[in-house]
C-alpha positions in Angstrom: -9.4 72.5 135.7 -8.3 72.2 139.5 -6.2 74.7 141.0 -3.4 71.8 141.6 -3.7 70.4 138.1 -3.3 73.8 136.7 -0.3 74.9 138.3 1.5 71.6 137.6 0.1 72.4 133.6 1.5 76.3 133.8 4.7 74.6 134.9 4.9 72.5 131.8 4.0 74.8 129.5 6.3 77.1 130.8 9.4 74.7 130.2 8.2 73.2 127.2 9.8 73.7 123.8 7.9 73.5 119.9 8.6 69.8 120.5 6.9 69.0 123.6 4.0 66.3 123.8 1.8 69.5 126.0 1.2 71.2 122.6 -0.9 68.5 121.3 -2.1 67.2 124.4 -6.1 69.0 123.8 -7.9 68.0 126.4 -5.8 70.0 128.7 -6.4 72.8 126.7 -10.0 72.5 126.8 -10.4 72.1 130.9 -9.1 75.7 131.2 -11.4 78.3 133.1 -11.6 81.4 132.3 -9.3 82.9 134.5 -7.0 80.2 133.7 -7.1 80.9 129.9 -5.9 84.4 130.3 -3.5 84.1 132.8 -2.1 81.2 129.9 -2.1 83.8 127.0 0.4 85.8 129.0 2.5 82.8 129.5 2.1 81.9 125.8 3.2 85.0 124.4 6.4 84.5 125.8 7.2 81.7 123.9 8.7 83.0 120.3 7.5 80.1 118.5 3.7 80.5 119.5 2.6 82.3 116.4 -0.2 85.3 116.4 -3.3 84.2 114.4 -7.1 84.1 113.5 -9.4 81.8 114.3 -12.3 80.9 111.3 -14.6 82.8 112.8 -11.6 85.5 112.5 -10.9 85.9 116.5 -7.4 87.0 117.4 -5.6 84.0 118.5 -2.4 82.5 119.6 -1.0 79.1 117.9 0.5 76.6 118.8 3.1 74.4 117.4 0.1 71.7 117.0 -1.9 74.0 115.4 -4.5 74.7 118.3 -5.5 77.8 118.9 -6.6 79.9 121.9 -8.0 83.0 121.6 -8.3 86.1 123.3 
């Protein structure tokens, strides 16, 4: 993802609630670099309603209110 489109993206994630249209909005998810991914898991696990988790192939994971899941 673009440096501009990310930091408008951290922004919303960072003021959304469990009901917010980002959680289930993949695509964004799935335009993260690398870089961007980890800086996002530190942002996530500030939320208290994104969950700690396991991915099928049994990766430690964060949830989201959607049910996506990014790991780490």
């Amino acid at each position: 993802m673009k440096n501009s489109e990310y930091r408008v993206f951290k922004t919303v994630v960072a003021l959304a609630d469990a009901q917010n249209e980002i959680w289930w909005a993949g695509y964004y998810w799935a335009n993260l670099t690398g870089n961007q991914c980890k800086d996002m898991i530190d942002l996530l696990e500030t939320k208290p309603f994104i969950k700690p988790a396991k991915t099928l192939t049994g990766k430690d994971a964060l949830q989201m209110p959607s049910g996506l899941m990014i790991h780490y």
